[in-house]
C-alpha positions in Angstrom: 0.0 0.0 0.0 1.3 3.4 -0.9 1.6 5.7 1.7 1.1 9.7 1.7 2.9 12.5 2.8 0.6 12.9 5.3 1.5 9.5 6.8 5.0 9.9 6.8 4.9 13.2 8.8 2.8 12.2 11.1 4.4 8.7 11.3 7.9 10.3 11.6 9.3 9.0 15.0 8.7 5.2 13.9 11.4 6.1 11.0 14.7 5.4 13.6 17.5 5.5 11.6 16.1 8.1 9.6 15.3 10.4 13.0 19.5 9.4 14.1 20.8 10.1 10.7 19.4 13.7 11.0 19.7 14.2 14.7 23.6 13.4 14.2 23.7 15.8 11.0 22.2 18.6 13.5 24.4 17.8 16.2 27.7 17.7 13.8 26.5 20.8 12.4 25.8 22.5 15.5 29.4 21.6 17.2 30.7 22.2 13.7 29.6 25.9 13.9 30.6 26.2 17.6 34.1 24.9 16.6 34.3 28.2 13.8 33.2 31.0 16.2 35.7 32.9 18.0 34.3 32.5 21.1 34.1 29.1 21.1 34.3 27.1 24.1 37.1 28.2 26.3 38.5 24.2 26.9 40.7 22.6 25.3 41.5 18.6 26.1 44.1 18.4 23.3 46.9 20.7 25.5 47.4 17.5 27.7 48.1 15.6 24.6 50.8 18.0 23.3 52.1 18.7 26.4 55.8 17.0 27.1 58.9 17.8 28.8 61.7 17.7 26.1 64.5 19.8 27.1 64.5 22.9 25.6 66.4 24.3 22.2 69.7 23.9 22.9 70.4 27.2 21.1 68.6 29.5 23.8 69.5 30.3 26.8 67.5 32.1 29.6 69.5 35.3 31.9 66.4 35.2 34.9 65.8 38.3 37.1 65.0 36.1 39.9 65.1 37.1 44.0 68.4 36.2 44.1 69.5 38.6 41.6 67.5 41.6 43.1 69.0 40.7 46.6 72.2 40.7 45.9 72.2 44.5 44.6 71.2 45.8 48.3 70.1 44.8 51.5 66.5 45.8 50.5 66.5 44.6 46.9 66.6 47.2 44.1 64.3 46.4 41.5 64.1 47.8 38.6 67.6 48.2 38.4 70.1 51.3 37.1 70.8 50.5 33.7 74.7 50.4 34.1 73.7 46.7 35.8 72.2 45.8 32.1 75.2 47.1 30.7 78.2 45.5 32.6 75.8 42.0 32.2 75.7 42.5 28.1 79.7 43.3 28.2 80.2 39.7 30.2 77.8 37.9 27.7 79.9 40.0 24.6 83.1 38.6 26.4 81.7 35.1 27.1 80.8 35.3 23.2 77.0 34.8 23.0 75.4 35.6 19.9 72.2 37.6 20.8 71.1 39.3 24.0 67.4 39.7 23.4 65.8 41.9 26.3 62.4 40.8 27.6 62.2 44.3 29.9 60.7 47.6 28.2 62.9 50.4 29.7 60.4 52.2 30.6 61.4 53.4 33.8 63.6 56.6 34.5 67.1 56.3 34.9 70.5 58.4 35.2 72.0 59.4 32.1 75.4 57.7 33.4 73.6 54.9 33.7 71.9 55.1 30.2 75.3 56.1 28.4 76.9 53.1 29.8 74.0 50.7 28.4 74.0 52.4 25.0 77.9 52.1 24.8 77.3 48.0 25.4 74.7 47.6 22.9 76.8 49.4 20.4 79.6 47.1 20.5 80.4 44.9 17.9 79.8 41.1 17.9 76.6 40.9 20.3 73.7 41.4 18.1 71.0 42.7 20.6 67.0 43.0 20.7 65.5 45.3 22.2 61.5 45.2 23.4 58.8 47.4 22.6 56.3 48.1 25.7 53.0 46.0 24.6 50.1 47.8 24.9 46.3 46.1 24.3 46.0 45.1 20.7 43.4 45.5 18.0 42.8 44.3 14.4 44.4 46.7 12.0 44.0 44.4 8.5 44.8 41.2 7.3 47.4 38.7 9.1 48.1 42.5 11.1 47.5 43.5 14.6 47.7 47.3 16.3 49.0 48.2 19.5 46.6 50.6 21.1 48.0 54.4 22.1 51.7 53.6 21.3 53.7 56.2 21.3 57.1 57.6 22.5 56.8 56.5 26.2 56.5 52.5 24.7 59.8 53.3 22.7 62.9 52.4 24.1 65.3 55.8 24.1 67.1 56.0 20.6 70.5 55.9 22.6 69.1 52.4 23.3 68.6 51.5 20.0 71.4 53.5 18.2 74.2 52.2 20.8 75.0 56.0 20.8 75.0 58.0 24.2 74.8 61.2 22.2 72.0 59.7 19.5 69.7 62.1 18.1 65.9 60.7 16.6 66.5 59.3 13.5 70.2 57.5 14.0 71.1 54.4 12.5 69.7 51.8 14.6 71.9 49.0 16.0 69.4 47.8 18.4 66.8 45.5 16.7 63.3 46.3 18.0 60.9 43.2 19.0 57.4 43.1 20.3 56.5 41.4 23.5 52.5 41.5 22.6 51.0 38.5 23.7 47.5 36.9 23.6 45.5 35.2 25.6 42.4 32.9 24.5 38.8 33.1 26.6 40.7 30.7 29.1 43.2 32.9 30.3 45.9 30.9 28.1 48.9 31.4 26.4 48.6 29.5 23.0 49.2 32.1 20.4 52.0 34.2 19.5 51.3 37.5 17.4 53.6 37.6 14.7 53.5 40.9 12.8 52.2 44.0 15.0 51.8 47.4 14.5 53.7 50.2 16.3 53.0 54.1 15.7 56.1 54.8 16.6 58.6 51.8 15.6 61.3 54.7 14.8 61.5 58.3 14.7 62.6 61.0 11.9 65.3 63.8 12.1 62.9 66.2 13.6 61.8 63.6 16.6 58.7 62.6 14.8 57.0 59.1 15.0 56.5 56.9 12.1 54.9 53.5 12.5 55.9 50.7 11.6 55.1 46.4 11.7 57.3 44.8 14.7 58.3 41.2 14.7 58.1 39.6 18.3 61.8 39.7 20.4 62.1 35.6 19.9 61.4 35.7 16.0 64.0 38.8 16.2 66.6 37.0 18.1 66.3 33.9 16.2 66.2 35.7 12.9 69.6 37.6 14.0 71.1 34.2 15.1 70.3 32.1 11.6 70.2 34.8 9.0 71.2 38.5 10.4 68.8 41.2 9.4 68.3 41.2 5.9 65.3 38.6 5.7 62.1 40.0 6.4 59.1 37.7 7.9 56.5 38.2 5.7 52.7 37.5 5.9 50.2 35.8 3.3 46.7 33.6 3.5 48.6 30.3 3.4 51.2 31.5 6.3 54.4 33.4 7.3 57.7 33.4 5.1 60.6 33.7 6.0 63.0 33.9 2.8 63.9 30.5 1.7 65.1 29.7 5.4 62.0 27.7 5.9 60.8 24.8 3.8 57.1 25.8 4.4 55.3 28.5 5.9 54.6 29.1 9.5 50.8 29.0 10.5 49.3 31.7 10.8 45.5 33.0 11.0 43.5 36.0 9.7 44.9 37.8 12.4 48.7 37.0 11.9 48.3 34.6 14.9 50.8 31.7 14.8 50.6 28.5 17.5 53.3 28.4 19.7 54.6 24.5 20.4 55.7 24.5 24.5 58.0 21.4 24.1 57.8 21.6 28.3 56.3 24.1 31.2 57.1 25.0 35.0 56.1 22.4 37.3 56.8 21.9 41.1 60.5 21.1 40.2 60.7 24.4 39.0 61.1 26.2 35.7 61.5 24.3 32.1 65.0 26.2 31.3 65.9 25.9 35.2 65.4 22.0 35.0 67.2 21.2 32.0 70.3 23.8 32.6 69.8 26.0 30.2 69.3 29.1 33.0 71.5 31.5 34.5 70.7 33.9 37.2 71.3 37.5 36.3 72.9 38.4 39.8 75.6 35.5 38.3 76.8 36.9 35.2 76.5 40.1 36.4 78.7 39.1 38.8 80.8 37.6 36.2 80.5 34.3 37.8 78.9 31.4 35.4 79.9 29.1 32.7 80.9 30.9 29.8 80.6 27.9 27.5 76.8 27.8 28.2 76.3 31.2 26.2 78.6 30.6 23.5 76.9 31.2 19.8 73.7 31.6 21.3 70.8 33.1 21.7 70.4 34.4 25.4 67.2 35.9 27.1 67.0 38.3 29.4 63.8 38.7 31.5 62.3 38.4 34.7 61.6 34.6 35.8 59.8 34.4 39.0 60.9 37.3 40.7 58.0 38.4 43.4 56.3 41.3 42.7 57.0 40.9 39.0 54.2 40.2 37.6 55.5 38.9 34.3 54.0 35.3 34.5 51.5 33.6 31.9 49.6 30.4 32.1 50.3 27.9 29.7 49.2 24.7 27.9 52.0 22.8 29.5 52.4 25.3 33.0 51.1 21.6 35.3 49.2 24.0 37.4 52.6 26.8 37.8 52.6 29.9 35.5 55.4 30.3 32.8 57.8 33.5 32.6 57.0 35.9 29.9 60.5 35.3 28.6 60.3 31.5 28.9 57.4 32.2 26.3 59.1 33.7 24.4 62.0 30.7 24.4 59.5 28.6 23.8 58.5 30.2 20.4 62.0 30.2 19.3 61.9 26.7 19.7 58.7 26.3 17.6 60.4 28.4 15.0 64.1 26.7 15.2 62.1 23.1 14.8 64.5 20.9 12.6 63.2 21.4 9.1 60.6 23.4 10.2 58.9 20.2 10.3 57.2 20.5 13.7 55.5 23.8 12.8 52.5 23.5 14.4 48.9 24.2 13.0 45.2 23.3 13.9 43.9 20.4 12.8 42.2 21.4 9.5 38.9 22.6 9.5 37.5 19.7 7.0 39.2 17.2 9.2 37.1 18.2 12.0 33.8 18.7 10.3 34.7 15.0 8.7 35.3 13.3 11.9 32.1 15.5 13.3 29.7 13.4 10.6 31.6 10.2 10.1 31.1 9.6 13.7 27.8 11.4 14.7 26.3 9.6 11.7 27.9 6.7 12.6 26.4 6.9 15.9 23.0 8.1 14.8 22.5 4.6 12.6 23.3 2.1 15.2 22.4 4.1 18.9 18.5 3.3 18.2 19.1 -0.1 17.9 21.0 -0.8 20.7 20.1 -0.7 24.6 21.0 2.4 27.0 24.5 0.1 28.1 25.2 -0.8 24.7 25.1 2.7 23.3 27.0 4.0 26.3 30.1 1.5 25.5 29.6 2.2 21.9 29.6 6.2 22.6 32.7 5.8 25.1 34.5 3.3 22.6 33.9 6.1 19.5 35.6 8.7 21.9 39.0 6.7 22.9 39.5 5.5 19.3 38.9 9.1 18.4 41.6 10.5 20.7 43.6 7.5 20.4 44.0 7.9 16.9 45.6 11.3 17.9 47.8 10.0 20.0 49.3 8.1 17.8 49.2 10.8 15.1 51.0 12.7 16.9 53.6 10.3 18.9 54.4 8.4 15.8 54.1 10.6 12.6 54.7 13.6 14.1 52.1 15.0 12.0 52.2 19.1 13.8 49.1 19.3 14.4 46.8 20.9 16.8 43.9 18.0 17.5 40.4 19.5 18.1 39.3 17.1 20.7 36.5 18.9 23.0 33.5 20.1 19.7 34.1 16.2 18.5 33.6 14.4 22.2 30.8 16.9 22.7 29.5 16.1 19.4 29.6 12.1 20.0 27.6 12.1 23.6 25.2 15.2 22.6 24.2 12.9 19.7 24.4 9.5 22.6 22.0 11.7 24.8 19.8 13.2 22.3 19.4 9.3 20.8 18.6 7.8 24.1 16.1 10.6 25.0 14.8 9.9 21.5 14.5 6.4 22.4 12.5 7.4 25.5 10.0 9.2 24.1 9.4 6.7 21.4 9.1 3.8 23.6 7.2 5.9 25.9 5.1 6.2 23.2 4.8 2.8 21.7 4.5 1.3 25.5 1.3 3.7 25.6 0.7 2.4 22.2 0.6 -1.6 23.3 -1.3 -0.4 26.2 -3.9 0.5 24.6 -4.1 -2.3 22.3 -3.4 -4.4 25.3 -6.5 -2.7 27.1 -8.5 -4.3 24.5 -8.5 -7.2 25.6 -7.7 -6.5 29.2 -9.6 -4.4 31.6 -6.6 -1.0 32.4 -6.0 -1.4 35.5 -4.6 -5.3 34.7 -3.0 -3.8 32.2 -1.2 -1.2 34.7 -0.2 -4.3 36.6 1.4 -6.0 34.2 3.2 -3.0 33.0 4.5 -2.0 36.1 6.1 -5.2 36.2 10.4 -4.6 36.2 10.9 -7.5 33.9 9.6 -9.7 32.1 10.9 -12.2 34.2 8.3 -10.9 36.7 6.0 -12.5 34.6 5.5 -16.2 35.4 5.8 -18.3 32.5 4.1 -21.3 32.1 0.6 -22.1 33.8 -0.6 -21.3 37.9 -3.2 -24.0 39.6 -5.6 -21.6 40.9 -9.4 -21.2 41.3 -11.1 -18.9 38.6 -14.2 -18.0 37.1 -14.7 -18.5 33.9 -17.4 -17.0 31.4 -18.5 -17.9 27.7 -20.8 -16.3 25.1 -21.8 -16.7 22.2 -24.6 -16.3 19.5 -27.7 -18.6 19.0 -27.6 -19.8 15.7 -24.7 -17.7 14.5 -23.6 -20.1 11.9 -26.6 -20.7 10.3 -27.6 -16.9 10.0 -24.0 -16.4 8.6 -24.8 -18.5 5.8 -27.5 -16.5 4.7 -25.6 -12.9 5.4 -22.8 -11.3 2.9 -19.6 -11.6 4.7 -19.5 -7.5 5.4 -22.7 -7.8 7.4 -21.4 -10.5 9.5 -19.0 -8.6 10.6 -20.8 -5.5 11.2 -23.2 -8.1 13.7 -19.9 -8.6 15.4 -18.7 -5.5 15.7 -21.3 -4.5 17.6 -21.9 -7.5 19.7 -18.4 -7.8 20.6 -17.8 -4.5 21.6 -21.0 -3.9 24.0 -20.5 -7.8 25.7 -16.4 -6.6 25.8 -17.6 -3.4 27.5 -19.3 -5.7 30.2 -16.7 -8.1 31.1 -14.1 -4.8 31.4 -16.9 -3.1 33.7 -16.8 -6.0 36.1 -12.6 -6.6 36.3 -13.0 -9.3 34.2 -9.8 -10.5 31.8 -10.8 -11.0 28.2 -8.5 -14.3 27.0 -10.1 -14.0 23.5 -12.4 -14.2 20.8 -13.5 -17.3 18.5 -15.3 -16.3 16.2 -18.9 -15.1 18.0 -17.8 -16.7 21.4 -16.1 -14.9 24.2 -13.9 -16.3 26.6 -13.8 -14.2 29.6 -11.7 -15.1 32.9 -11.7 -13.9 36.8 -9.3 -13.9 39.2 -6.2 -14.1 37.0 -3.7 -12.2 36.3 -4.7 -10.3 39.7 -6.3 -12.0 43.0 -10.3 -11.5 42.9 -11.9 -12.3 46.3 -15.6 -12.1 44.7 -14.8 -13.5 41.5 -17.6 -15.9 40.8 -20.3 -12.9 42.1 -18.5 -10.7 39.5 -18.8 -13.2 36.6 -22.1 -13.6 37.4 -22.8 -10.1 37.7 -21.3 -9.7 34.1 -23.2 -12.6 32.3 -26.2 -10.8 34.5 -25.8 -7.8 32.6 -25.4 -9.2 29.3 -28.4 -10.8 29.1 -30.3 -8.1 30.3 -28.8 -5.5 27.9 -29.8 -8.0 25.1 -32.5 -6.2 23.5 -30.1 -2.8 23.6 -27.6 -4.7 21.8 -30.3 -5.7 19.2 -31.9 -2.0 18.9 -28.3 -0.9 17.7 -28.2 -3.8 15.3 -31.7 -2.9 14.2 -30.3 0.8 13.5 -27.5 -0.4 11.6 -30.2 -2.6 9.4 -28.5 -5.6 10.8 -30.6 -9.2 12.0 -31.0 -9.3 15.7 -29.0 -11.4 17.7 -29.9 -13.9 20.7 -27.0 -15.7 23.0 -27.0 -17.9 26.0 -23.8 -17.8 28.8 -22.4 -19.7 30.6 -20.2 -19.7 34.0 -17.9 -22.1 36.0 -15.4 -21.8 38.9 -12.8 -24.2 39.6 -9.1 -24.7 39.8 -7.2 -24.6 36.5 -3.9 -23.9 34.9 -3.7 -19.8 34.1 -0.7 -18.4 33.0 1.4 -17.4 29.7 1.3 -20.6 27.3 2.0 -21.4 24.0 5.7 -21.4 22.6 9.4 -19.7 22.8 8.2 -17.6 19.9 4.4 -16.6 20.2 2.7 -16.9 23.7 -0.7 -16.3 25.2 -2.5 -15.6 28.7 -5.2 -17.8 29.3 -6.4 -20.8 31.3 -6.7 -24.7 30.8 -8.3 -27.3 32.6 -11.6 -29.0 32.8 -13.0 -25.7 34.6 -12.8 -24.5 31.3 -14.1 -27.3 29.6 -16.8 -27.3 31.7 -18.0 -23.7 31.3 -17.9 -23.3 27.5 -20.7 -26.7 27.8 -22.4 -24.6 29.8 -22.5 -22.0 27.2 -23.6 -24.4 24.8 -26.1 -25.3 26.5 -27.6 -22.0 27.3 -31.0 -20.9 25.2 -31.0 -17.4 24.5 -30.6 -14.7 27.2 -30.1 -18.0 29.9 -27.4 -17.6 32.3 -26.3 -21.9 33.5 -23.7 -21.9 35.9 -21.9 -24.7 37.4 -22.1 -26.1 41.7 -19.0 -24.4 43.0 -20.4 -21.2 41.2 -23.4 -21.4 42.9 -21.8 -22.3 46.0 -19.8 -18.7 46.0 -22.7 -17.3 44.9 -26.0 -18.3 47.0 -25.8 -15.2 49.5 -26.9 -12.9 46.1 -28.3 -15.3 43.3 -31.1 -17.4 43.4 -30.8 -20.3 40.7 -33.0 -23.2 40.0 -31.6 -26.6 38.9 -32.1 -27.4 35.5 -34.1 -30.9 34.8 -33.0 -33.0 32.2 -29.7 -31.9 31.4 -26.2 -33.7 32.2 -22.9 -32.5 30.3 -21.1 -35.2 28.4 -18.8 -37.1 30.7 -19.6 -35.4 33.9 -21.4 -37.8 36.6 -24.7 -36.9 37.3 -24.6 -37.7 41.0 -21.3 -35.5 40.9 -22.2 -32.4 38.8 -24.9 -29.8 39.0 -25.9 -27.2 35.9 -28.1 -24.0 37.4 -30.0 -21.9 35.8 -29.9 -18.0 37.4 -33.3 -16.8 38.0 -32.6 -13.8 39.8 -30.2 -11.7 41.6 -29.6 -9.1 44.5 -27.0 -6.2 45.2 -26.7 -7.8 48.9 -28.0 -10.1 51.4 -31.4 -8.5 52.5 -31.7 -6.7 49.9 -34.8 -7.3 46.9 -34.5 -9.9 44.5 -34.1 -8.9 41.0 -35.8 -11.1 38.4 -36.6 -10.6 34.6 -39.1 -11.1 32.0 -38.0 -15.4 30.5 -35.8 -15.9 33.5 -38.6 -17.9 35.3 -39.1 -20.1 32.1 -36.4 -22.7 31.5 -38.0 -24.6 28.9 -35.6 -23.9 26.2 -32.7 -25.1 28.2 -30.5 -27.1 25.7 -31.5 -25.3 22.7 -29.0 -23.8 21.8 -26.4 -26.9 22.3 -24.0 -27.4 19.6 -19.9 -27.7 19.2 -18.3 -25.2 21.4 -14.9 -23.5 20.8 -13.1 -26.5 23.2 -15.1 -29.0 21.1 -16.8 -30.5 23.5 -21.2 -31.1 23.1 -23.7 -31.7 25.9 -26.3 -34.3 26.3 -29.1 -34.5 27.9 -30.4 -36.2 31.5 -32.3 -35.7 34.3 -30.9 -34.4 37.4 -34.2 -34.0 39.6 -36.0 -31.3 40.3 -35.3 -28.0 40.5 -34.7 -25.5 43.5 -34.2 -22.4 44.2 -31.2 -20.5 47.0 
């Protein structure tokens, strides 16, 4: 059968792989875009994956301001110092024979012109190549791959003395000096990752007539490196695919929009203290001011000069690999020397590409969204968990093994994987919810609700017993005088219009007095009490039922006669008695119903029954006698029950309690037709006639 749109929109949560396929396409979307906004989520899982402790570029070398250095210029520490300190430590690294002195401290503090002549007389010396820093200032966009320091001006200079290695200098000198910038950014979570490479001063040097012209600074640890592998002649230079730097590098360094290149911390500060302190590579300043440290340890290289955990500086960033201490600004700045002296340049670092993540987003989301809604809650969970750690364990080995440089994004991808786990299990939920409502109601068809609430609030199935329960139940049958025959002369749409509406008023009935409805053959019902749940009264209640139906006969027969439909007539019949109850049949289709000769028993009496006659059996009438009078019926013995041994009653009237009036009807004193309607039941059984004396009434 072809089905409409209609149908398929209103029939949309039955569709489950459909419903997970485009749940995981909105949820790889969604985490997709997160992942492309600048403010995306300020966590990143993947900076415990990159972060190591390799010792640190052997080409670099850190000069620390550090407590002892400031303590050891005066009993109450003098901090920042004269410059003639800066100056006698440049002449001891000049004499030692390092190769660049890079200054992590802005100068921006006064100092005596003795002082300041004597530093400008050591940076002008041959053989020391020094870099000088540029006082950072908050940053803005100023154009492509470019940022701009904000309100830079003379005071972020250093003094042209500085940078002309002249004490006499005028604006506009020669510089010797190379200026650097010590800008830094810092993402939403307060760390260090980044490393601007090409920001804008308005006053990177001045004219002749003192005047400020801007100009693009380089950071201090590109400088110094640059001055260390290729002097000053080869500019860094930005474009869409990167930074160049001549034909130095094999490839480009990474860079963003914004000029922003990843900076790789081979190691960090820890408890045992700080990266360059750990692995040798630091000197304190109060030491080669002094003149008083291993001169081979600066030879041909790079040496930075900065504060490094001095108190009261606060020059101190947090890190991808700081393990819970905070990095030196200058040890940042060693570290990005390292990222750009990598062997090769082969260990530049850049993010993991954007159509890497946005495949992993919908090969696993989709992946995820096809099998989660066939699998239970546990099963998902593992499957969910198991997606994740081959996921990141691919990475690990990416990166431990191939050395691949790049920058894993982790966090949008494990979001992405239990977002779509959660919103597939709540999915489930809802549509289970809605199918167990669903069954219920089909269920309540053939149960009265508030069985069918019992059973469902069962834990398990295994709650259910299988198999069949000896217990005593009532048990009620009905069914149409003469169906067959008027069948045969009915077209086949008819007949079932007759039992569409005899079936669902006599259903009504048994559901109205707590009876279970075990099934339908054809025109018979089959009608139990006292199973599934424990009935105290549930002989009076099956009575009360078959009471009912034969009195609402002629309404039943007024709605066939509106409908144009033959009137129907039908006897009942009702027994109590132990029997087997329970769920039989096999491993693959099962049942809830009752066997026995109880059952037997009462769809003979049915049989028996003439039209609107209730027959019930001895122990019936033994539950019952307090509320229904019956009369034996003469002449009539069920095939192979003993007559001395078994008893068949016909009700003649009935009463809402002990005391109270009797309630007969119109036929129910006349039991003439008894037998009448006898034929095959449903078990297959037939009933013969004797005489059983005569009758009486309770």
């Amino acid at each position: 059968m072809r089905r409409g749109l209609l149908y398929y929109l209103t029939h949309w949560h039955t569709f489950r792989t459909v419903v997970g396929i485009v749940l995981a396409l909105l949820i790889a979307s969604a985490l997709f875009w997160v992942y492309t906004e600048p403010a995306r989520i300020p966590v990143h899982p993947e900076d415990r994956l990159l972060a190591t402790d390799e010792p640190p570029d052997p080409n670099v070398v850190i000069v620390g301001i550090d407590d002892r250095s400031i303590a050891g210029f005066g009993a109450h520490g003098e901090y920042p110092f004269k410059r003639d300190r800066y100056a006698t430590v440049l002449n001891n690294l000049k004499t030692a024979g390092a190769a660049v002195a890079a200054f992590d401290i802005q100068f921006s503090e006064d100092s005596s012109p003795v002082g300041d002549d004597a530093f400008a007389s050591a940076i002008g010396q041959d053989n020391l190549a020094v870099v000088l820093a540029y006082g950072q200032t908050d940053l803005q966009t100023a154009g492509p791959g470019l940022l701009r320091m904000k309100n830079s001006g003379a005071i972020d200079r250093p003094l042209d003395k500085f940078v002309c290695g002249d004490p006499k200098a005028l604006p506009g000198c020669k510089p010797v000096a190379q200026l650097g910038s010590t800008a830094i950014i810092t993402d939403p979570d307060k760390v260090v990752r980044l490393m601007p490479m090409f920001v804008e001063a308005r006053c990177a040097s001045k004219t002749a007539a003192d005047e400020c012209v801007s100009g693009v600074l380089n950071p201090i640890s590109f400088v110094a490196y640059r001055q260390l592998v290729a002097g000053t002649s080869v500019p860094l230079t930005y474009t869409p695919q990167g930074a160049h730097f001549g034909g130095i590098w094999t490839k480009p360094l990474w860079t963003d929009g914004q000029g922003l290149s990843l900076i790789d911390y081979r190691g960090g500060p820890s408890a045992d203290g700080g990266w360059f302190q750990r692995h040798h590579q630091y000197l304190s300043f109060g030491d080669v001011y002094d003149n008083n440290f291993d001169r081979s340890a600066v030879a041909g290289k790079i040496v930075l000069i900065g504060s490094y955990g001095a108190a009261g500086v606060h020059d101190e960033q947090q890190t991808p690999s700081s393990r819970g201490a905070f990095m030196p600004g200058v040890e940042v700045q060693a570290a990005m020397i390292q990222t750009l002296d990598s062997i090769n340049q082969s260990k530049f670092l850049q993010p993991e590409p954007a159509s890497w993540v946005l495949a992993s987003l919908l090969i696993l989301c989709v992946l995820l969204g096809v099998l989660l809604p066939r699998l239970p809650a546990l099963f998902g969970l593992t499957l969910t968990l198991g997606a994740i750690l081959v996921y990141t364990g691919g990475w690990i080995l990416l990166l431990g093994v191939f050395t691949a440089g790049l920058v894993p994004n982790l966090l949008e991808v494990w979001l992405a994987l239990g977002l779509t786990y959660a919103g597939l299990m709540a999915y489930r939920f809802l549509y289970e919810e809605r199918e167990k409502r669903k069954v219920t109601s089909i269920f309540g068809l053939y149960l009265k609700p508030e069985l069918v609430d019992e059973l469902s609030r069962s834990r398990s199935i295994a709650e259910i017993p299988l198999g069949g329960v000896r217990r005593e139940i009532s048990l009620l049958f009905v069914d149409i005088r003469g169906f067959t025959s008027m069948s045969e002369r009915m077209e086949a749409e008819d007949v079932l219009k007759v039992l569409d509406v005899y079936l669902e008023d006599l259903s009504q009935m048994v559901f109205k007095w707590d009876g279970t409805l075990d099934k339908y053959v054809g025109d018979e019902i089959m009608a139990i009490w006292n199973a599934p749940a424990p009935q105290p009264q549930h002989a009076l209640n099956a009575v009360r039922c078959a009471w009912e139906m034969a009195m609402r006969m002629p309404e039943v027969n007024e709605r066939l006669k509106a409908k144009v439909l033959p009137e129907v007539q039908y006897g009942i019949g009702v027994n109590s008695g132990l029997a087997a109850v329970g769920q039989m049949g096999s491993q693959n289709r099962r049942t809830y119903t009752a066997i026995g000769d109880t059952v037997n028993t009462a769809a003979r009496f049915c049989g028996a029954a003439g039209p609107a006659q209730i027959l019930i059996g001895r122990r019936t009438r033994d539950l019952v006698q307090d509320y229904v009078a019956v009369e034996v019926v003469p002449g009539l013995q069920l095939k192979g029950k003993s007559a001395d041994k078994f008893g068949v009653y016909r009700v003649t009237a009935i009463r809402e309690s002990p005391g109270s009036p009797w309630v007969t009807a119109p036929g129910m004193q006349d039991f003439s037709d008894v037998g009448a309607g006898q034929r095959p039941t449903a078990i297959g059984a037939k009933a013969s006639f004797a005489n059983e004396g005569e009758p009486v009434t309770h």
